[in-house]
C-alpha positions in Angstrom: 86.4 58.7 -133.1 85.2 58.9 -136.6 81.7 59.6 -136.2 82.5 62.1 -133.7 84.9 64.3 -136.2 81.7 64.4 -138.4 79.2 64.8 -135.9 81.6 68.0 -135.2 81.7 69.0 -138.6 77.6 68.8 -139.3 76.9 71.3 -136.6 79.3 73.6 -137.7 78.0 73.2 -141.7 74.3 74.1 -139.8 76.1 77.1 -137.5 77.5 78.1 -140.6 74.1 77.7 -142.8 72.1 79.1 -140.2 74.7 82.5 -139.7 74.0 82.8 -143.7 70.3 83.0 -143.6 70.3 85.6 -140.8 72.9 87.3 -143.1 70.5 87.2 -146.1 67.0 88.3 -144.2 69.3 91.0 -142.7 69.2 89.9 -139.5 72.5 91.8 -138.6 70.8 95.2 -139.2 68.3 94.1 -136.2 70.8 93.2 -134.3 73.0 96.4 -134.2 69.8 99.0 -134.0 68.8 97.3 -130.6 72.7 97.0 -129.7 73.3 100.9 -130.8 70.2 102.0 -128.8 71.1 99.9 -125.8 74.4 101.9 -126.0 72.9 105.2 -126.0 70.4 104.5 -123.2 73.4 103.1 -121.2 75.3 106.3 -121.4 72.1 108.6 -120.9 71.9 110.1 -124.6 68.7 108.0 -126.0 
């Protein structure tokens, strides 16, 4: 049961670490130009 808690707790330390590197390369601003333009092509503006 032990190993399993920190099994648990490693992969979120590496979702965590991996969320903070996309953070830093600014990954997020990517993310929400695609999102935004998928928006505006949904609704017929773009």
């Amino acid at each position: 049961m032990m190993k399993k808690r920190i099994v648990q707790l490693l992969l979120a330390a590496a979702g965590l670490l991996c969320l903070g590197v996309g953070l830093a390369q600014g990954g997020y601003q990517t993310t929400l130009a695609k999102a935004v333009r998928i928006c505006m092509e949904c609704i017929g503006i773009g």
